[in-house]
C-alpha positions as CSV (number, residue, x, y, z in Angstrom):
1,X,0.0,0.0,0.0
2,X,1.4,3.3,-1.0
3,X,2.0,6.3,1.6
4,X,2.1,5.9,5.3
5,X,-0.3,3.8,7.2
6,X,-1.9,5.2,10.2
7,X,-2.1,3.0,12.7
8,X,-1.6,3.5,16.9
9,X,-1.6,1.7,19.5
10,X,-2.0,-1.8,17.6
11,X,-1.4,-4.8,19.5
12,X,-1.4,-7.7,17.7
13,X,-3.1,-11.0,18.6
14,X,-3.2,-14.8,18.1
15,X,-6.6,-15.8,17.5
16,X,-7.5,-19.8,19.1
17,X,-10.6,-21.0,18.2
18,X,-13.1,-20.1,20.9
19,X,-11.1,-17.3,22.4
20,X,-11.6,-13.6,22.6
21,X,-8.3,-11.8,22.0
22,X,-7.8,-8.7,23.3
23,X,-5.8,-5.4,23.2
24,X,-6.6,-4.6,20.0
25,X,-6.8,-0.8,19.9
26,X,-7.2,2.2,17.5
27,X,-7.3,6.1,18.7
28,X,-9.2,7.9,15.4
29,X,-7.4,10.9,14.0
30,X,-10.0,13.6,14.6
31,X,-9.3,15.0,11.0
32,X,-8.3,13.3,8.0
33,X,-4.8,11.2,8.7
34,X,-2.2,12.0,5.8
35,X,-2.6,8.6,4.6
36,X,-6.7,9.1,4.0
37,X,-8.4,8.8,0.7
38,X,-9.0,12.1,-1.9
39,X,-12.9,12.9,-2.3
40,X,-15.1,9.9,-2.3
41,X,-17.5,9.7,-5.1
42,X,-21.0,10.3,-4.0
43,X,-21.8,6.5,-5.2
44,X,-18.6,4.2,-4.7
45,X,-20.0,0.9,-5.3
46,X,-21.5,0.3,-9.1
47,X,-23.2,-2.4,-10.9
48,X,-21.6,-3.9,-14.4
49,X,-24.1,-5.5,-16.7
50,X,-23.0,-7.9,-19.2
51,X,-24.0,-6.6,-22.4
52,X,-26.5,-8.9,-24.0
53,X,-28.1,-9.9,-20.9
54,X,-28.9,-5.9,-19.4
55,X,-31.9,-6.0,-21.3
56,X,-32.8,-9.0,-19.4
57,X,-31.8,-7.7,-16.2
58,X,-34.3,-4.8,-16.3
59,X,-37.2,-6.4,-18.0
60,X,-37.1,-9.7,-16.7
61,X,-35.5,-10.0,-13.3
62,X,-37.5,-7.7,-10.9
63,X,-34.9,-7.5,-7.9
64,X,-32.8,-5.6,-10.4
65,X,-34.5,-2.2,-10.0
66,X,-35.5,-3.1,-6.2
67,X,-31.8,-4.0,-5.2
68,X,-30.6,-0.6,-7.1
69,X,-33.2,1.3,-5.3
70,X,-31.9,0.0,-1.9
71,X,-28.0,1.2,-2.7
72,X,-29.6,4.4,-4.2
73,X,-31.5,4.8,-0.7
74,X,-28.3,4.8,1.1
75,X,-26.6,7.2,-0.8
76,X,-29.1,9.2,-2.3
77,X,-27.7,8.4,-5.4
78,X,-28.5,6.1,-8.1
79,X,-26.1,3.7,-8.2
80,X,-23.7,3.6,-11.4
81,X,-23.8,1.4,-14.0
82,X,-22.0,-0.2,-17.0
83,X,-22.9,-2.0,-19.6
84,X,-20.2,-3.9,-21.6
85,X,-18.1,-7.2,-20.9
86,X,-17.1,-9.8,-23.5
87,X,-20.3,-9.6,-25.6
88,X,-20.0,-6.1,-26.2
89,X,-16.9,-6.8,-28.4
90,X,-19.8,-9.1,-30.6
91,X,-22.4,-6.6,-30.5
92,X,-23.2,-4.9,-33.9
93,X,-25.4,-2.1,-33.7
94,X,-28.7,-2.3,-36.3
95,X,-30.6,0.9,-36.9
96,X,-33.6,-1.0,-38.4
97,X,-34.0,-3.6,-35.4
98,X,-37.0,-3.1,-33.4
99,X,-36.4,-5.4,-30.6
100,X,-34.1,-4.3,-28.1
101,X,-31.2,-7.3,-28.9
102,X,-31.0,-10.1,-31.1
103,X,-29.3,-12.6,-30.7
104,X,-29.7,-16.9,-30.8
105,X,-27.9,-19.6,-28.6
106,X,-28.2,-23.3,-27.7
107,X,-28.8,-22.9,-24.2
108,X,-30.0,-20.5,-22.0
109,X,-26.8,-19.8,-19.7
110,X,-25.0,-19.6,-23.1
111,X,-23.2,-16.3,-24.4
112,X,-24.1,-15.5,-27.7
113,X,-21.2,-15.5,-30.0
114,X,-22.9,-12.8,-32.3
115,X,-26.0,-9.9,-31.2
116,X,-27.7,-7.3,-33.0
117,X,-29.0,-4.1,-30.9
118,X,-31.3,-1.5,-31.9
119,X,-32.5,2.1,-30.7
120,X,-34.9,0.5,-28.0
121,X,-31.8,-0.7,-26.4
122,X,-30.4,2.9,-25.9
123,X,-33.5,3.7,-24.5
124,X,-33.8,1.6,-21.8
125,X,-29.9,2.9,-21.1
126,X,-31.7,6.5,-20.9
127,X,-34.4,5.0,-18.4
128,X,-31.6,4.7,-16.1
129,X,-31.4,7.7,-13.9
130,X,-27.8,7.4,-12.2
131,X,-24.6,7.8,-14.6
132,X,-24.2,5.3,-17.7
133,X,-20.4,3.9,-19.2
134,X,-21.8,2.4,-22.3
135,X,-19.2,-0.6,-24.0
136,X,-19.1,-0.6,-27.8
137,X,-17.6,-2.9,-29.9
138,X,-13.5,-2.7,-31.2
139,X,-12.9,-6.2,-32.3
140,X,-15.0,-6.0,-35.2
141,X,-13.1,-3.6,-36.7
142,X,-16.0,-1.8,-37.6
143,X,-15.5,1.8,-36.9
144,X,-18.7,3.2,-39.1
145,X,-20.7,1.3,-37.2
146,X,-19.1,2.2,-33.3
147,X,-19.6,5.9,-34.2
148,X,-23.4,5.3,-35.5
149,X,-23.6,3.6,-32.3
150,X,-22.0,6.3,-30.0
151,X,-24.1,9.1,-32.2
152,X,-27.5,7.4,-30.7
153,X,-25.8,7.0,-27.2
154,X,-24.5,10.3,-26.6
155,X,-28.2,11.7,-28.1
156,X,-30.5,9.4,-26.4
157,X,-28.4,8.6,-22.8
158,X,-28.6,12.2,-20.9
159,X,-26.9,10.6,-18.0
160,X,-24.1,9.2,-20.4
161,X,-20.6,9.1,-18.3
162,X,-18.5,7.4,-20.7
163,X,-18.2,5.3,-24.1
164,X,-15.8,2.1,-24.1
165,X,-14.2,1.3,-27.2
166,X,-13.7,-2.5,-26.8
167,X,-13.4,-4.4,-23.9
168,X,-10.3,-6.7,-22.3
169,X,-8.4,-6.1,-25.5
170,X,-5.5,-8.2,-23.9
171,X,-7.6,-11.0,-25.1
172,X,-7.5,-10.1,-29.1
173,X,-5.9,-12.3,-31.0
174,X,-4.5,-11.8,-34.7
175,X,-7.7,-13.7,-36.0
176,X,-9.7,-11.0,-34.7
177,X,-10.4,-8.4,-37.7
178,X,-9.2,-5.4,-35.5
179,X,-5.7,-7.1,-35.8
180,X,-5.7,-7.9,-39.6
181,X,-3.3,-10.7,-39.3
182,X,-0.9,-9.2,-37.0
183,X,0.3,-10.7,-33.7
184,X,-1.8,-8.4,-31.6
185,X,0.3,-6.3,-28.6
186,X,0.1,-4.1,-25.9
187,X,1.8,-1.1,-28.1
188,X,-0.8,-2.0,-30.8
189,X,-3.8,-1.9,-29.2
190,X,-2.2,1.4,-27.9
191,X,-2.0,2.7,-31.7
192,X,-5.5,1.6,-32.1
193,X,-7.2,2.9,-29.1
194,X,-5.7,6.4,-29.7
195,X,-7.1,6.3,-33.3
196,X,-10.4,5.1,-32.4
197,X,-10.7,7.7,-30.1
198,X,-9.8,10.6,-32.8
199,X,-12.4,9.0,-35.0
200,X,-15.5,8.8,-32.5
201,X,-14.5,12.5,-31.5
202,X,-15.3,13.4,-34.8
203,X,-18.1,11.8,-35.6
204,X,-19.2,13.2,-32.1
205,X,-18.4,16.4,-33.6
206,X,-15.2,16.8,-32.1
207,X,-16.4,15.7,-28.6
208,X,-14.3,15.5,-25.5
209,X,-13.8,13.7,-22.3
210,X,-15.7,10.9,-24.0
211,X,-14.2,7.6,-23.5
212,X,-13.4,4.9,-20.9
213,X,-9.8,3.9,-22.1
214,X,-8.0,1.3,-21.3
215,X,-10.5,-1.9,-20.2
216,X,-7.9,-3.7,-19.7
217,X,-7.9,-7.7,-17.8
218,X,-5.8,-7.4,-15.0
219,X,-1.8,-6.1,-15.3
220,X,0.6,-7.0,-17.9
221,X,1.6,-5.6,-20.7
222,X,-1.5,-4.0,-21.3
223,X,-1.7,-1.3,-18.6
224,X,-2.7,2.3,-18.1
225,X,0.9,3.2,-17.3
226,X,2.2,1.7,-21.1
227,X,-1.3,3.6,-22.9
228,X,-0.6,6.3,-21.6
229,X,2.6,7.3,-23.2
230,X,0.8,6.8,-26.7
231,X,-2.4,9.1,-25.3
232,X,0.1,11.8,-24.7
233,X,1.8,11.7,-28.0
234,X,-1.2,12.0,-29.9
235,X,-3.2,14.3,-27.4
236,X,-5.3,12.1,-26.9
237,X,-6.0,12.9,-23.6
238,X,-8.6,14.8,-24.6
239,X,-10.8,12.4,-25.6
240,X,-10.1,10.6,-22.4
241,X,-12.6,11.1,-19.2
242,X,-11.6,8.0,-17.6
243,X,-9.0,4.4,-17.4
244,X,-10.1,1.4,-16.6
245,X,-9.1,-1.7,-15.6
246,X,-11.0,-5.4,-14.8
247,X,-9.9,-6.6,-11.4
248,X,-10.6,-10.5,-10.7
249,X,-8.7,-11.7,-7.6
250,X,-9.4,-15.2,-8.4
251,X,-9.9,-17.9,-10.8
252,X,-12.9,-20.2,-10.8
253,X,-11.1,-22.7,-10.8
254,X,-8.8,-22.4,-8.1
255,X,-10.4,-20.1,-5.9
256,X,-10.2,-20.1,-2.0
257,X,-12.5,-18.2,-0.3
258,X,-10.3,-17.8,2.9
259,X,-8.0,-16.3,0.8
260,X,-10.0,-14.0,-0.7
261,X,-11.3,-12.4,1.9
262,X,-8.3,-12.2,3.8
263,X,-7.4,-8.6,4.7
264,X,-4.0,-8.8,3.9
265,X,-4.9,-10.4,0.6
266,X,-7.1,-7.9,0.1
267,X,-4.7,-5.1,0.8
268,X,-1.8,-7.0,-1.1
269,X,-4.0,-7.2,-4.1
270,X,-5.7,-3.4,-4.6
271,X,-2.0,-2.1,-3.8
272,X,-0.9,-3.5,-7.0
273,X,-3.1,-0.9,-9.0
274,X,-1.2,1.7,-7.9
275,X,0.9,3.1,-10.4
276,X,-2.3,2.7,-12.4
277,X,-4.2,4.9,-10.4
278,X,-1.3,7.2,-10.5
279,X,-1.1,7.2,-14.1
280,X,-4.9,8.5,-14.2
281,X,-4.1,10.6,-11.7
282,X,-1.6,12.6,-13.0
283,X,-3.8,13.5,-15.8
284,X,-6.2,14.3,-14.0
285,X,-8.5,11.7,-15.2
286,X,-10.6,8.9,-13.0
287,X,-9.6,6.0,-12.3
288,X,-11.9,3.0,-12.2
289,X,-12.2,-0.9,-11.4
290,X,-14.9,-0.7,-14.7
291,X,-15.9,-4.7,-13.9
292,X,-15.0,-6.7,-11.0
293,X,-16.0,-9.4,-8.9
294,X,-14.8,-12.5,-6.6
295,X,-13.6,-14.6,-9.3
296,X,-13.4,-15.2,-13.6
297,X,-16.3,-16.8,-15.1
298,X,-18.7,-15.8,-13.4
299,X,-17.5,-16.5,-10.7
300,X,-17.0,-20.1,-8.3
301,X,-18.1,-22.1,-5.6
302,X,-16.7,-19.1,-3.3
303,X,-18.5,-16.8,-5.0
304,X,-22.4,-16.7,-3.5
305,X,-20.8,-17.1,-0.3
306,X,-21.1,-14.8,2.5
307,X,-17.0,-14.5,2.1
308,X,-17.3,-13.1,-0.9
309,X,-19.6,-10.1,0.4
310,X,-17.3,-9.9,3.4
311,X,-14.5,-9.2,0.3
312,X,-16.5,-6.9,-1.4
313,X,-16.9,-4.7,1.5
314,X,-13.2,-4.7,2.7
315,X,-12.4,-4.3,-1.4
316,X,-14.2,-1.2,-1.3
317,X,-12.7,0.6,1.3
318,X,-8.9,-0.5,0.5
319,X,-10.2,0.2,-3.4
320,X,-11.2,4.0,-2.7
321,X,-8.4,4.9,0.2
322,X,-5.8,3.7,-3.1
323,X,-7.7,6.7,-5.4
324,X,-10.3,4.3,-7.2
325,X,-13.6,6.5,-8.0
326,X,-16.0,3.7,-8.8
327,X,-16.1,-0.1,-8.8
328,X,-18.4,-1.9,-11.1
329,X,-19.3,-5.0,-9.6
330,X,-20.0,-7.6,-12.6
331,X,-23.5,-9.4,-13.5
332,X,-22.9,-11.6,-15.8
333,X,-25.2,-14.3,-17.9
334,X,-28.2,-14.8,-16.1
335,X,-28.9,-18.3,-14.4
336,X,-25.2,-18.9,-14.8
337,X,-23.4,-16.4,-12.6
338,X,-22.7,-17.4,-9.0
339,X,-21.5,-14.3,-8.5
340,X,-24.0,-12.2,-9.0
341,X,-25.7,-10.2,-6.4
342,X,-29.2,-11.2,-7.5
343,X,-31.7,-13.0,-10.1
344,X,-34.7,-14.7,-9.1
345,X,-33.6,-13.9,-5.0
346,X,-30.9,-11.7,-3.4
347,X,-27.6,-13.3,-3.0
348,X,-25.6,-13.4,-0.6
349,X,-22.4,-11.1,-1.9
350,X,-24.8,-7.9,-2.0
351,X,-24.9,-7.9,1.9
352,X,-21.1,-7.1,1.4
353,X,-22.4,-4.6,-1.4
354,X,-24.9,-2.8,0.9
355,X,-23.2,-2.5,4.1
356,X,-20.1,-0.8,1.8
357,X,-22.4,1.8,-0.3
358,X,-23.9,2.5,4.0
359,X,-20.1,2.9,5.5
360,X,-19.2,5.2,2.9
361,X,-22.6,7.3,2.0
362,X,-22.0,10.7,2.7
363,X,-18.6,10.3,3.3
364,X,-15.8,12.9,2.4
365,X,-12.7,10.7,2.8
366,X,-11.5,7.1,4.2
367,X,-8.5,6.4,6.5
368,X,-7.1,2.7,7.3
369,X,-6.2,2.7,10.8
370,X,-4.7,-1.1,10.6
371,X,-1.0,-1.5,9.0
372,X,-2.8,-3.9,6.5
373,X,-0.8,-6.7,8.1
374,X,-2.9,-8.8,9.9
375,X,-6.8,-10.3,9.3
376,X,-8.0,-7.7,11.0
377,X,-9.2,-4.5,9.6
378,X,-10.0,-1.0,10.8
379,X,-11.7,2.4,9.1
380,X,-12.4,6.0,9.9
381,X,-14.5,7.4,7.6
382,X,-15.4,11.5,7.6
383,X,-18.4,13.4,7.0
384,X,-18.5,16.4,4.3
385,X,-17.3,19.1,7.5
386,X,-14.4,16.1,7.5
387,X,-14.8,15.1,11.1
388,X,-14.9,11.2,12.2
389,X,-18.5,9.8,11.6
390,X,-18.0,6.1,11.2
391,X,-15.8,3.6,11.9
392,X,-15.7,0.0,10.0
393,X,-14.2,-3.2,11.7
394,X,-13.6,-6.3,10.1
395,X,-12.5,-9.7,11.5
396,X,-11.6,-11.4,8.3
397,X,-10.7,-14.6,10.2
398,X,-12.2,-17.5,8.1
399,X,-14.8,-18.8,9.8
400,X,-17.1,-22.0,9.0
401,X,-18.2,-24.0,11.6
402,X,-17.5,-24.7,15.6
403,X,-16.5,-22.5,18.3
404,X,-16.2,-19.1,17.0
405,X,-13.1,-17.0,18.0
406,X,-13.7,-13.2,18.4
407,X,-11.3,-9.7,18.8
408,X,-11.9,-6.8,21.5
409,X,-11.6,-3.6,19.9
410,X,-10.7,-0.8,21.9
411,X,-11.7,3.1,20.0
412,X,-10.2,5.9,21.6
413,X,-11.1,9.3,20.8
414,X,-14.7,9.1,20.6
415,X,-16.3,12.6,21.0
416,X,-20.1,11.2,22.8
417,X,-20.8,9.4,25.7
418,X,-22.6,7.0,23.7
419,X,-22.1,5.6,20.1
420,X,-24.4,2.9,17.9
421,X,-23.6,0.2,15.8
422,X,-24.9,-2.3,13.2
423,X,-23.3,-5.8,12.6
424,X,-22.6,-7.7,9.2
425,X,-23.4,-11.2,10.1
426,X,-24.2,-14.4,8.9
427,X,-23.9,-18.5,10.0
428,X,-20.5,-18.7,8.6
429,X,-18.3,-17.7,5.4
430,X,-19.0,-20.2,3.2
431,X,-23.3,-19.2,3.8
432,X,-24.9,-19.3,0.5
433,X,-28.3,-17.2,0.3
434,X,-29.8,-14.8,3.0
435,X,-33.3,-16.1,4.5
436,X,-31.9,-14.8,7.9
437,X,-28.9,-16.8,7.4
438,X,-27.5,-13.8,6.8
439,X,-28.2,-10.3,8.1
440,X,-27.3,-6.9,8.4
441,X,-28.3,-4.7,11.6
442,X,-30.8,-7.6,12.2
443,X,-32.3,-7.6,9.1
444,X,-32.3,-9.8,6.0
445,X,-33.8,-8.9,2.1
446,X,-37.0,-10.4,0.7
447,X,-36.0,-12.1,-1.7
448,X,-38.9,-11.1,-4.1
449,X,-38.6,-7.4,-3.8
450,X,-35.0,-6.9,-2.0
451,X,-36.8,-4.6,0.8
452,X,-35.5,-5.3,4.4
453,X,-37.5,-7.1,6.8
454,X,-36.9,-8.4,10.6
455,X,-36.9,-5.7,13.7
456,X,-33.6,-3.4,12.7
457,X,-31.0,-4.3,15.7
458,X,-28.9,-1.0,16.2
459,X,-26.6,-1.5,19.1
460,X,-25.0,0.8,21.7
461,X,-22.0,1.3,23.8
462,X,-21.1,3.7,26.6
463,X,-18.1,5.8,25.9
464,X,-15.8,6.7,29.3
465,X,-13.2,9.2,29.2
466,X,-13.2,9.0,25.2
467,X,-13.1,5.0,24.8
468,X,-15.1,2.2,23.9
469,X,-15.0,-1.2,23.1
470,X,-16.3,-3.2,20.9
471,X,-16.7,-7.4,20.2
472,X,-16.5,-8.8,16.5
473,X,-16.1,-12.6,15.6
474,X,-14.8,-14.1,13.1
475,X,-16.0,-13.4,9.8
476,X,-17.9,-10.5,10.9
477,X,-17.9,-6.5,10.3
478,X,-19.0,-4.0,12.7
479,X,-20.1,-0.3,11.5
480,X,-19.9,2.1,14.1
481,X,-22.0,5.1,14.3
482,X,-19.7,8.1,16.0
């Protein structure tokens, strides 16, 4: 992790299986600590669609707009969205098409290998009243019809953040028509992003700040720190609002949930993306995580877990203290995505998802009070007048069955003589599903329409001579209310 990491009074701890450690212990900086976040984004935590199946998402899976609608209740912002991913990179757009997507495959969890998309797909983009990054296709090698595409985008999506111009181009091979025979490389696609973007500008009519570059898979050659270079040479930056890169931790078919939800892991892993964000940075552009989630593929047997939304929310925090504005967090084909945060009920992951968008909603900055070191994690998070107004604890001790081990947290520099708290729960790590399984402040989400139900359990603690403390087991988060 770059910078200096905050962190007093830490003593660290062994934790045995059906003990409580204690002497854990943070004093929160009463201002912003040098090593705290830049502004927050109003909205954090996004949603990525997978573009042939968004159509699906909003017209056929209710719990879409109902899960949205709880995240945009906690920030008072609609969450945002982007829709793009592999298929997007097979999608030709069709003026003529009445339908909102056409496409054909064998099964139902397939991927088409070719789509279609028309105008009505654009409009139900515009329907969407938070910000839109809208994915259109490079591989093709179609430019003509990329800028007829963007044309109807820019006119019909008011809420339009930003245009991709291909997606994961790490994967293109010299078979694809945008290489033309040639072995395709990182300084190519570099050439070819740069020109693509000239090209859309002007059939924009010369529009700026347009694009999403980058979309790349991970780190390799193809990175924001090797486009970059090629952007400046061209001024191109211009045509550049934001980079992007796709962050997977895992592979399906290796994963390990304790692993991934580790907070050192977690910390190890973000911190990677640092001369990435940098990169942006120094241009003055965002920086973004444009799709994410637990694991490729849709995701693994780790991935509906309870574990996973216990990584999501600790991702989030180390995601935006590092500089990242907004994470998409990838839905991918429907009734084939274990990852995904909902379809016919809510899963278990957006737990993780809602308890992040709460910590951070209204928030001005982040600090990590923890040296990132350990399993255990701790946040101050600040209010718009940048005082302390939360504090997130996470025990990301992997926890699945037995006696369950627990950490005393001690907070010094509290301000009230009492402070509340809600609790991030559930049976164990490897939970799959809510149903009261799993709950947050008490409460679980109907799985038909996402709304909370149960009594909401907010609990308090007494605060002498500026200190409290505070109990969290194993594979558990605690969101303190200053």
């Amino acid at each position: 992790m770059a910078g200096t990491k905050l962190h007093t009074s830490i003593v660290p701890v062994l934790l045995v299986a059906g003990s409580v450690a204690n002497g854990l212990s943070f004093a929160i900086p009463s201002s912003p600590p040098a090593n705290a976040s830049a502004q927050l984004a109003a909205a954090p935590v996004g949603v990525s669609f997978e573009f042939f199946a968004f159509p699906e998402y909003f017209e056929g899976l209710p719990l879409t707009n109902s899960c949205l609608g709880q995240l945009q209740d906690v920030t008072g912002t609609s969450p945002p969205i982007r829709i793009g991913g592999t298929t997007q990179d097979r999608a030709t757009y069709n003026a003529s098409l009445t339908s909102v997507v056409s496409y054909s495959v064998a099964s139902p969890d397939d991927a088409p290998e070719t789509l279609t998309f028309g105008d009505p797909f654009m409009d139900l983009a515009a329907s969407y009243e938070g910000t839109v990054t809208f994915g259109l296709n490079r591989r093709l090698d179609n430019i003509d019809n990329t800028i007829a595409a963007a044309k109807v985008a820019k006119s019909k999506i008011s809420n339009l953040y930003a245009l991709e111009l291909g997606n994961e181009p790490d994967f293109y091979t010299s078979s694809d028509p945008i290489a033309d025979g040639q072995t395709w490389t990182a300084t190519l696609d570099a050439e070819s992003q740069v020109s693509w973007q000239a090209s859309v500008s002007s059939g924009l009519g010369d529009e700026t700040a347009f694009t999403q570059a980058g979309v790349f898979f991970g780190l390799g050659s193809f990175e924001v720190t090797n486009l970059v270079p090629e952007e400046e040479d061209t001024n191109s930056t211009q045509y550049v609002r934001s980079f992007c890169h796709h962050y997977y931790p895992q592979s399906a078919s290796t994963a390990d949930l304790d692993e991934l939800m580790s907070h050192e892991e977690i910390v190890e892993g973000v911190a990677e993306y640092q001369a990435q964000i940098t990169a942006a940075k120094d241009l003055d552009k965002d920086f973004v995580f444009g799709e994410t989630n637990s694991a490729t593929g849709g995701g693994g047997g780790i991935s509906p877990t309870f574990g996973a939304g216990l990584w999501i929310l600790d991702y989030v925090m180390q995601a935006t203290i590092l500089g990242v504005k907004q994470l998409f967090f990838h839905q991918g084909t429907i009734g084939d995505c274990p990852y995904c945060w909902w379809e016919e009920a809510v899963n278990a992951p957006f737990y993780g998802a809602y308890t992040a968008a709460l910590a951070l909603s209204g928030a001005s900055k982040i600090a990590e009070l923890d040296a990132g070191d350990t399993r255990f994690a701790a946040y101050a998070i600040y209010d718009s007048d940048e005082q302390p107004a939360r504090v997130l604890l996470y025990n990301s001790e992997y926890y699945t069955s037995g006696t369950r081990s627990s950490v005393n947290v001690t907070l010094s520099g509290i301000s009230s003589s009492m402070v509340s708290a809600i609790r991030l729960t559930g049976e164990a790590a490897t939970t799959i599903g809510g149903g009261g399984t799993i709950t947050v402040a008490g409460q679980t989400f109907a799985n038909g329409t996402c709304a909370l139900e149960g009594t909401k359990d907010t609990e308090t603690t007494n605060v002498a001579a500026g200190e409290a403390t505070f109990n969290v087991r194993a594979s558990e988060a605690l969101l303190i209310y200053m």
